[in-house]
C-alpha positions, 0 to 999 in steps of 0.5 A: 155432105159433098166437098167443093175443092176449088182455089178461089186463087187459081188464075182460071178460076179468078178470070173465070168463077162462073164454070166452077159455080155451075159445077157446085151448084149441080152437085149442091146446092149447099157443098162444103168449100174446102179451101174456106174450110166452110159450107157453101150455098151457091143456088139462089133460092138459098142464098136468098132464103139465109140472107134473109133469115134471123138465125143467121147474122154478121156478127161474131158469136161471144163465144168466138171473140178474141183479143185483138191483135196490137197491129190491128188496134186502129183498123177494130176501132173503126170495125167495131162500129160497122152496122155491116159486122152488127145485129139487132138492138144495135145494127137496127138503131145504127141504120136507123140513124143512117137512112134518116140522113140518107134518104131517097129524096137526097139520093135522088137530088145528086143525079144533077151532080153525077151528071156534072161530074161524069160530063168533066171526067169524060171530056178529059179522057184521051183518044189513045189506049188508056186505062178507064178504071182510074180515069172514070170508073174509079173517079165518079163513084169517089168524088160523088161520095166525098161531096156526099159526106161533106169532105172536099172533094180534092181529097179524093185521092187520100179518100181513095188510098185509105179505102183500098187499104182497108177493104184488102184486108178483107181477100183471100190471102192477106198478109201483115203487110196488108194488115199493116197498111190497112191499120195505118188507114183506118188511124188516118183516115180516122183522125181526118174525120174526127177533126171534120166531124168536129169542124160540122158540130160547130159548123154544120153544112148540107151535108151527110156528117151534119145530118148524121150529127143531128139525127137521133133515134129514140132520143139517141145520137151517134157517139164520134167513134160510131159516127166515124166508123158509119162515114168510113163504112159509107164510104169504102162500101159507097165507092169500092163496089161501084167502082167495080161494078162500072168496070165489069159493065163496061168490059161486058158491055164491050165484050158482048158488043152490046148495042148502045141501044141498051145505054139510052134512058129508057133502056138503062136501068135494066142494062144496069141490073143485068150488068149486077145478075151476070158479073157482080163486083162482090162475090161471097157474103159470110154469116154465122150460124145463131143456132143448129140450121138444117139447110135440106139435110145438111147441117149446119152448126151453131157457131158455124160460118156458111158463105153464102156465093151471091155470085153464083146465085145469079147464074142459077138456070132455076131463075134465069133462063140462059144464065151465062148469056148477057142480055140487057133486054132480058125481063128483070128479075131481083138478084143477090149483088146488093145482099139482102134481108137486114144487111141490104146495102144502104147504098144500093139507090146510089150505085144504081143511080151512078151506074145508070147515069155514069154507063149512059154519059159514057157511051154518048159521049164515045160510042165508038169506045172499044177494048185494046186488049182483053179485060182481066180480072185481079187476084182479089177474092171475094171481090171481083174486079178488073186489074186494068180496063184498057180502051180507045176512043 
């Protein structure tokens, strides 16, 4: 079995990951990531191949559970509820219960809203050099999501400072500090909601809290913790990854001086997958190991975790034709950057619909927008975003 040594903190590699992908992927597909102390797949017919397969999955085998620490009492109480880190029976009932209230046909309606919301957020950006993470990218994806679940809107900001606190719990190098921070999130955060949930049982809305009340599967409902942990997971999942997706589309976008005939309503949605191919916002999925699996020699154990590198997945020349070239114009394809199998993400139609909408309304309203400074990328592995978009109009 070969080894990968590659640091995913190293200042080249957080700035650029692709090189060392490509690297790995000659020598693998499947390596042994020293620094994760675990088997990695970085082609994408095997990525593909294990998110799919049911010997694999996200939750921790029985065998492998420990106490949970003390400091992390609130932030397990919120996870334990997370169809993300389930299986079947219960992942199947818990999603089941979430697409009946998050529907297509519901998903489709907000695009009047996106549209709104996107119009308001670009007429008070600044001509000057100003920072669109926070003044679009991050604001559109928040507010969309907050209106979605029924929250008011104007608690955007708590919203947002709750979820980045819990999502740093999952980068490399975590600290108490950020373990900490991301506990007394999830008891806020989870004391809102649980008022709010309270509120929509006996004042149901046209929101997604009441539909998420009502709907039952096989005569079941959600308990108040599962319901809680879903909204929280709807959120930080329904926001974090767009808003970075946003990000890393414009600053390709700009980089590549794409022609702004590839953001028209015809063009847009295959601008938007080749935005999510070329630089997704999340990079490594993890799964366990149900049984022994043998991945073309190379084994990997029951019990055993595998990171399956979406990112790299999508720059495998076996499926894209000049990989590291950016072109919207390119034939779409399916990709790895919304996972796949039984973990698909939930919210794939919405992040779609909000790159699509959002990166279109962008560029109409300044196509003369430019970078002022080159974009670079945090220090936040396994997510890979912007630290600052710097722009002018």
């Amino acid at each position: 079995m070969k080894t990968f040594r590659q640091s995913p903190q190293d200042p080249d590699f957080v700035q650029n990951p692709y090189a060392a992908y490509a690297r790995a992927r000659s020598e693998g597909p499947v390596l042994y990531w020293e620094d994760y102390n675990m088997l990695a797949a970085f082609d994408a017919a095997t990525v593909q191949a294990l998110l799919r397969d049911r010997r694999l999955g996200r939750e921790i085998p029985a065998d492998q559970r420990q106490p949970v620490p003390a400091h992390l009492a609130d932030f397990h109480a919120v996870d334990q509820h997370s169809m993300l880190e389930l299986e079947p029976p219960t992942h199947t009932r818990l999603r089941g219960l979430v697409l009946r209230a998050f529907t297509s046909r519901r998903i489709a309606g907000l695009a009047p809203e996106i549209e709104a919301v996107a119009a308001q957020l670009l007429a008070d950006l600044p001509q000057g050099p100003f920072d669109l993470i926070p003044a679009f990218c991050t604001q559109l994806p928040v507010r969309i999501i907050a209106r979605l679940l029924g929250v008011p809107e104007a608690m955007w900001p708590d919203l947002l400072r709750w979820s980045n606190a819990m999502v740093a719990i999952y980068q490399v190098g975590r600290t108490r500090a950020v373990e900490d921070a991301a506990n007394q999130a999830a008891a806020d955060f989870s004391d809102f909601l649980r008022g709010y949930v309270d509120q929509r049982r006996h004042d149901p809305r046209d929101d997604l809290i009441t539909q998420l009340i009502a709907a039952e599967e096989a005569g079941e409902k959600l308990s108040t913790d599962a319901l809680i942990g879903t909204c929280i997971l709807l959120l930080n999942a329904g926001h974090e990854a767009t808003v970075h997706a946003l990000g890393n589309g414009v600053a390709c976008a700009l980089t590549h001086q794409t022609p702004l005939a590839a953001f028209q309503t015809d063009t847009i949605a295959a601008t938007t997958e080749e935005i999510l191919r070329y630089d997704p916002p999340l990079h490594v999925f993890e799964r366990f190991a149900y049984e022994d699996i043998d991945l073309g020699g190379i084994p990997l154990e029951k019990g055993k975790k595998i990171a399956l590198v979406l990112g790299a997945a999508g720059r495998d020349p076996a499926v894209y034709p000049d990989p590291d070239r950016f072109d919207p114009a390119r034939p779409v394809k399916p990709h790895a950057a919304f996972g796949g199998g039984l973990h698909f993400c939930v919210g794939a139609p919405l992040a779609r619909l909000e790159m699509q909408i959002g990166l279109r309304a962008l560029f109409d309203h300044a196509p003369q927008l430019r970078l002022t400074e080159p974009p670079r990328y945090a220090d936040s592995y396994h997510f890979h975003k912007l630290e600052r978009l710097m722009v002018e109009i």
